[in-house]
C-alpha positions in Angstrom: 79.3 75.0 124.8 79.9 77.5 121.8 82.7 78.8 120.1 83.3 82.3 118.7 85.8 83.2 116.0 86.8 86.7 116.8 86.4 89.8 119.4 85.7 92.5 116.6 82.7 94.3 116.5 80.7 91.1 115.0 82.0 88.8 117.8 80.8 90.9 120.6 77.7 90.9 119.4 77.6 87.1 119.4 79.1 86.7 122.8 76.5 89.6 123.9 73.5 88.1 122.5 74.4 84.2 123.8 75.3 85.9 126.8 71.8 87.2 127.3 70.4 83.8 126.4 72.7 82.0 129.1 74.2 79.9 126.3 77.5 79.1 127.3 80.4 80.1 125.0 83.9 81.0 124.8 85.7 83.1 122.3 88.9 83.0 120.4 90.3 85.9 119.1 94.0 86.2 117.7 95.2 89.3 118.9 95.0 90.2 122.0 92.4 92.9 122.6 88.7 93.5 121.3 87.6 95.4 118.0 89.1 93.4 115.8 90.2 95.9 112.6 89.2 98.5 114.5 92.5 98.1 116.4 95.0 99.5 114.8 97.4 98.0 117.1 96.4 95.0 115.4 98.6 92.9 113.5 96.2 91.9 111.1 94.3 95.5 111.1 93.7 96.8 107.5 92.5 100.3 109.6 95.1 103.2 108.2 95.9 106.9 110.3 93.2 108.8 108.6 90.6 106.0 108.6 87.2 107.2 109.9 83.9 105.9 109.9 81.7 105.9 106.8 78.6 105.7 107.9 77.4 108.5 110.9 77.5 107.0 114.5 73.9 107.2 115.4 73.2 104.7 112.2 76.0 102.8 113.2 75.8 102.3 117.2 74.6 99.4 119.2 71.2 100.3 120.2 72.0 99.3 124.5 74.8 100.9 123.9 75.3 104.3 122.1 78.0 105.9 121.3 78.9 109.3 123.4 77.4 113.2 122.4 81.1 114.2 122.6 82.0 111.4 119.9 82.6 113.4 116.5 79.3 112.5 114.1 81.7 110.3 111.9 84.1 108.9 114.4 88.4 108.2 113.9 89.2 104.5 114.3 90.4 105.3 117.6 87.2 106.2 118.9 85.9 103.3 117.2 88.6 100.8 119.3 87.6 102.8 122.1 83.9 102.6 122.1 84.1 98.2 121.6 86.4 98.1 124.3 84.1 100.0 126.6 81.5 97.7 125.1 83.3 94.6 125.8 84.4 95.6 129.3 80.4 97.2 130.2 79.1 94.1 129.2 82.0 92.0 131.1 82.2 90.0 127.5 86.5 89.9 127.7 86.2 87.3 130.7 84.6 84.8 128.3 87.4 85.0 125.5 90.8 83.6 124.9 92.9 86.0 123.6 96.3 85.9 121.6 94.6 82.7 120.6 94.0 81.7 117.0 91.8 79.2 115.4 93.8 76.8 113.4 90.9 74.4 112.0 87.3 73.9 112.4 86.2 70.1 111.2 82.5 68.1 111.8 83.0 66.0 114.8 79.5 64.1 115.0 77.2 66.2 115.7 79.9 69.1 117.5 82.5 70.5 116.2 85.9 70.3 116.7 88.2 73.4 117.2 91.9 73.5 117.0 93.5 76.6 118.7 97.1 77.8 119.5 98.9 80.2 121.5 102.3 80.5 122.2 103.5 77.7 119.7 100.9 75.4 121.6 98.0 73.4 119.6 94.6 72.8 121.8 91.9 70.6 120.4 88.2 71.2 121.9 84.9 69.7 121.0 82.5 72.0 120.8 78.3 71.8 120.3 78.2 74.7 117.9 80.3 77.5 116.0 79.8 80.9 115.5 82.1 82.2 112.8 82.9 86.1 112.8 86.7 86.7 111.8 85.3 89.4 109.7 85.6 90.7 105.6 88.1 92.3 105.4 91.2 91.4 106.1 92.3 89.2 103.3 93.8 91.6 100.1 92.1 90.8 96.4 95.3 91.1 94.4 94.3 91.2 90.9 96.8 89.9 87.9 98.2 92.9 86.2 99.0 93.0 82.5 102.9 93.4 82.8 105.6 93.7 85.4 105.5 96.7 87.6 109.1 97.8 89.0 108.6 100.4 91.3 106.7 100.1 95.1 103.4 97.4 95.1 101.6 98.2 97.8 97.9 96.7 98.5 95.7 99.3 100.7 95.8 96.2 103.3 99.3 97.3 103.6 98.8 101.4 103.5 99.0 102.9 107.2 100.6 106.8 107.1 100.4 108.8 104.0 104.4 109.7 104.9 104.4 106.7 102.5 104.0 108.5 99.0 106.4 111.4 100.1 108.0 113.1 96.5 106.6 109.8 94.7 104.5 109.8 91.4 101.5 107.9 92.7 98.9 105.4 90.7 96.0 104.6 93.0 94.4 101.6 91.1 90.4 101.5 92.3 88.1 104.0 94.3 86.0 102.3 96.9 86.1 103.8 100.1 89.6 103.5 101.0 91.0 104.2 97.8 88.9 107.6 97.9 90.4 108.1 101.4 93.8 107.2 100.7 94.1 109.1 97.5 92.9 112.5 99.6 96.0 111.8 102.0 98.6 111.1 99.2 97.4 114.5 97.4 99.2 116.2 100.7 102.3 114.5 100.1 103.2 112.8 96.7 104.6 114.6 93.8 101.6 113.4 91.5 98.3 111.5 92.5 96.6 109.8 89.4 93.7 107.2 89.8 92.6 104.4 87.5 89.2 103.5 87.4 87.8 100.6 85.2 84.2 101.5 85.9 81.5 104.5 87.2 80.6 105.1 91.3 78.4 107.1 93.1 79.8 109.7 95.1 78.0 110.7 98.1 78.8 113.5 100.5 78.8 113.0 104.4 76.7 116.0 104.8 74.1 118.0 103.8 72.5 120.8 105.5 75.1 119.8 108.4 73.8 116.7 108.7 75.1 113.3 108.2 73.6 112.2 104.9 72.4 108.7 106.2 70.1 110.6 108.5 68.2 112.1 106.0 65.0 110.4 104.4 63.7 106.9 105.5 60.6 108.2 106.9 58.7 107.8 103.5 58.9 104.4 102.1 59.7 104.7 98.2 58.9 102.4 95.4 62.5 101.1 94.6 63.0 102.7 91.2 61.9 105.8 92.2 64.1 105.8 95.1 67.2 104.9 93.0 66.0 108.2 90.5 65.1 110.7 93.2 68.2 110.3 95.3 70.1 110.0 92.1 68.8 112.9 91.2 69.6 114.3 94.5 73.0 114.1 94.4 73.3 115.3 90.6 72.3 118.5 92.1 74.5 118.6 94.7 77.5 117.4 93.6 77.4 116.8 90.1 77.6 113.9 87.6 81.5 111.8 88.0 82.0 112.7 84.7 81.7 116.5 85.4 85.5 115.7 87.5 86.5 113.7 84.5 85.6 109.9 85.8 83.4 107.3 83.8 79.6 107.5 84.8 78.3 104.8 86.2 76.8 102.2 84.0 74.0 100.6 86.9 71.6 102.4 88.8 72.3 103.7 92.3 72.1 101.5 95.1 73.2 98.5 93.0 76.9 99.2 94.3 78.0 100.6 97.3 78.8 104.0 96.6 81.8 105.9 97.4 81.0 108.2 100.7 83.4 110.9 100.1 83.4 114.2 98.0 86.7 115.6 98.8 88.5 113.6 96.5 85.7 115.4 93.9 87.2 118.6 95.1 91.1 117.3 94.7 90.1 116.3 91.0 88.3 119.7 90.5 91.4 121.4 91.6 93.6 119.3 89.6 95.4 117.7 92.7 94.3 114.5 91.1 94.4 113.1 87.6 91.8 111.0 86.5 92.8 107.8 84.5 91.1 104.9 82.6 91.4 101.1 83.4 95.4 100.1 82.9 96.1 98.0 79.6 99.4 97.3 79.9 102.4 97.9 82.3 106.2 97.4 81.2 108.7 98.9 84.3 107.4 102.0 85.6 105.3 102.9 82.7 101.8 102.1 82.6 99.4 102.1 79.5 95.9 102.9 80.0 92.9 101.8 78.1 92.2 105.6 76.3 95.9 105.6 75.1 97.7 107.8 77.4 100.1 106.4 79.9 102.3 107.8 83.0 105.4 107.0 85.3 105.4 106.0 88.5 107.1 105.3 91.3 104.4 103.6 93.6 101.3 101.8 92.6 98.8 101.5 95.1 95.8 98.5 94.7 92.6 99.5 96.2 91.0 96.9 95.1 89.3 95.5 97.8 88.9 92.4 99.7 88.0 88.5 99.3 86.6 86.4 101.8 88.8 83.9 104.1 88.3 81.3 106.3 91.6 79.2 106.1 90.7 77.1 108.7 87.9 75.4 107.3 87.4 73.6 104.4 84.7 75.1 101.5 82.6 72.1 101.5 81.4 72.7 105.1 80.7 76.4 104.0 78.0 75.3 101.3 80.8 77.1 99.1 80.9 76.1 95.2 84.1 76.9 93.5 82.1 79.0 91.3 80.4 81.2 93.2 82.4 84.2 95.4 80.3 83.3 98.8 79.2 80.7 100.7 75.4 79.7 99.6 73.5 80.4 103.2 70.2 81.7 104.4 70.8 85.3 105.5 74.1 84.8 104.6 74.1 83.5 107.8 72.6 79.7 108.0 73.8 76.4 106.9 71.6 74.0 104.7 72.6 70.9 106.6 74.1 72.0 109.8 72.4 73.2 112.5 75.4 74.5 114.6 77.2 76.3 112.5 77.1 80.1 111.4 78.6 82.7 109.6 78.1 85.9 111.7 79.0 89.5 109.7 79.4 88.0 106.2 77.0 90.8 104.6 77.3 94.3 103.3 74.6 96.4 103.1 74.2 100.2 103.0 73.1 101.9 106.2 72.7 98.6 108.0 75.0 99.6 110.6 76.4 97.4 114.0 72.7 97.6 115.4 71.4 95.3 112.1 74.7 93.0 112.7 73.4 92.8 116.3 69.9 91.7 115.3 71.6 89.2 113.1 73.5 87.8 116.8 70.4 88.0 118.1 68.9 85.8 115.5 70.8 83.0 115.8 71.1 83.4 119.7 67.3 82.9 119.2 67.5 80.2 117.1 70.3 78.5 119.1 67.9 78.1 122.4 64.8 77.1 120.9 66.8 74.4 119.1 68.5 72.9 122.2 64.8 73.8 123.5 63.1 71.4 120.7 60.1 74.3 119.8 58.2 74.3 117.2 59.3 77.6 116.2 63.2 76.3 115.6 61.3 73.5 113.8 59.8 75.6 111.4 62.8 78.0 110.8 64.8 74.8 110.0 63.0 74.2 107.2 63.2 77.8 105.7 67.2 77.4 106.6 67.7 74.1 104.4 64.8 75.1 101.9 66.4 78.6 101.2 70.5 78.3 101.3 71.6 81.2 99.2 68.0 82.4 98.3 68.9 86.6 97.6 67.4 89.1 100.0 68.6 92.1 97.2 64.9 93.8 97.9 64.8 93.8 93.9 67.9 95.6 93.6 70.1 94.3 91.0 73.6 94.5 92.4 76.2 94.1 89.8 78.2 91.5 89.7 80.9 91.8 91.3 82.8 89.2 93.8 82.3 91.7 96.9 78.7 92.3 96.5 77.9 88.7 95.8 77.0 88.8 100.0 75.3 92.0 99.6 71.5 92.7 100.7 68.7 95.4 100.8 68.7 96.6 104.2 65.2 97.2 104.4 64.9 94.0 103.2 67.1 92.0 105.3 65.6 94.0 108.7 62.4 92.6 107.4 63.2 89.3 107.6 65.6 89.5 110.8 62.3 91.2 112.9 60.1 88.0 111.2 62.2 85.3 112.5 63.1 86.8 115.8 59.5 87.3 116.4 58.4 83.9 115.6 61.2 82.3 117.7 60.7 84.7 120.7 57.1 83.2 120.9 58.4 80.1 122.2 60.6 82.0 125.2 60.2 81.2 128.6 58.4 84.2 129.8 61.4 85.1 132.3 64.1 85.1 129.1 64.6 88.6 128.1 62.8 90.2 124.7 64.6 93.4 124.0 68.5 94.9 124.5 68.5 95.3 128.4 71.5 96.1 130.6 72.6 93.0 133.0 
């Protein structure tokens, strides 16, 4: 029997993918529904009102599973919750979780596992053959040291939900990844004044072009790397402009070596002056706060958009092959353990345009991996010595990400696809011709 932390969107494709295998499993998820931050109902949901998808549903969907024509091409969270539920209850996936049930540790018990839950005040330990970690990325608020005391409102964008929030406030959004871009577009419709500090350069895409979504576009010709990273660089110059034509710092690195910023109406909010532009923060005493080019503002809320950090609290680092120096765990894929066998980290991996389908290739991976193991093949022989030879080995496609504590599990999607289709095709050699191949319905 497995274990699987979590019902979001990583967790079903576990359960799916053992499911299809006939490995027995249960789940444990903490709240007490599917879709993990997708629900805002969710206690421990960093989702926010406005929050919609980033990346276009037909690059995003389950492959068995698409998403419906009437769903809007970058669907609101709420279609989002709605679509995994549907997922979870066409695939009959809730029977085989516990819900309102939370994982308190995860320790080695010979060669299983054990797993401590509890519900209601009440501890439950379980032994289990094999782990499948997937409580997700992002969840857990990077709160950065800030040079000073600040005395107004702290908020971290974990915490933002409404943009009622910043009503008749000065506002200082600190940070511009996604949600900062998105949450600094709501507070320009409500807060007296809307700055943003920014310590470095991003991309900023737009989600369409020609009235389509712009992760559509291209893919059909495979570019040399650099002269991808010029062309659609290029691209967007022409589109959109450089940052610095709205008054933000270029970026230093090439595109694609951080995940850029899918947005362009916070370009238009800076062009029309709704939104000031400000450099990195030097220095903060009260409700004033310094900034690195000299100038300096008041404020009455400061919001941190400064992303996330990875947390598994109820596991130790060692087991994770997890070096207090480095920012991730040191796996193959990001997904497999040098030394155990039975234990992965499912979801752990950014990478632009990969979408749920490349997550569910992952599930199906070590689905794979997990029957021709118990199996004894040849072919799980073989892919355990690539899994201990190759713990942490990068999978960047030559892309040099910068280096940054979020992209330190980031991969080249081409790249990482590659090397999913490799595997699963060497250890679907060894399946019993009546196990299923390919996605199919039960």
């Amino acid at each position: 029997m497995y274990a699987i932390i979590g019902a979001g969107p990583m967790g079903l494709a576990c359960a799916r993918n053992l499911q299809r295998l006939g490995i027995p499993f249960i789940g444990f998820e903490q709240h007490d529904n599917v879709g993990g931050l997708w629900d805002i109902d969710n206690p421990h949901s960093t989702m926010y009102d406005s929050a919609h998808l980033i990346s276009s549903k037909r690059m995003t969907e389950f492959a068995e599973f698409p998403m419906d024509e009437a769903v809007a091409p970058y669907p609101h969270h709420s279609q989002m919750r709605r679509y995994f539920r549907d997922y979870a209850a066409h695939f009959q996936l809730g029977a085989h979780y516990e819900f309102s049930t939370c994982v308190v540790e995860l320790a080695p018990d010979g060669n299983g596992w054990l797993v401590v839950t509890e519900r209601a005040g009440e501890q439950q330990r379980r032994r289990f053959d094999g782990v499948l970690i997937a409580n997700g990325t992002l969840h857990q608020p990077n709160m950065p040291a800030l040079p000073g005391e600040f005395t107004g409102e702290l908020l971290h964008s974990a915490n933002y939900r409404s943009p009622t929030l910043f009503k008749g406030k000065r506002v200082l959004l600190v940070g511009c990844g996604n949600s900062g871009a998105d949450i600094a577009v709501d507070a320009v419709h409500h807060a007296a004044s809307v700055d943003i500090s920014l310590r470095r350069g991003y991309y900023f895409l737009p989600k369409f072009v020609k009235g389509r979504p712009i992760d559509t576009l291209g893919g059909k010709l495979k570019l040399p790397r650099a002269l991808k990273q010029r062309l659609d660089a290029a691209m967007i110059r022409m589109i959109i402009g450089k940052p610095s034509d709205y008054s933000l710092p270029d970026p230093d690195y090439r595109m694609y070596e951080s995940h850029p910023v899918v947005n362009s109406l916070i370009l238009h909010h800076l062009g029309h002056g709704d939104i000031t532009p400000r450099r990195d923060i030097a220095r903060i005493d009260g409700n004033t706060v310094q900034f690195t080019d000299g100038e300096a503002g008041e404020y009455d809320l400061m919001l941190l958009a400064t992303g996330y950090q990875l947390h598994y609290p109820f596991i130790a680092r060692e087991h994770l092959n997890w070096p207090t120096e480095r920012d991730a765990p040191q796996l193959y894929m990001n997904v497999f353990h040098p030394r155990y066998d039975n234990l992965f980290m499912m979801g752990m991996i950014e990478a632009t345009g990969l979408g749920w389908e490349g997550r569910n290739q992952q599930a199906r991976l070590v689905a794979l991996y997990i029957h021709q193991q118990r199996s004894g093949t040849a072919s799980a022989a073989a892919f355990n010595r690539i899994r201990e030879q190759r713990a942490g080995a990068s999978l960047d496609g030559g892309y040099r990400y910068i280096r940054l504590a979020r992209m330190a599990y980031y991969v080249n999607k081409d790249a990482y696809l590659a090397a999913l289709k490799q595997h699963i095709t060497e250890l679907e050699q060894d399946l019993p011709a009546d196990q299923p191949t390919s996605a199919v319905t039960p």
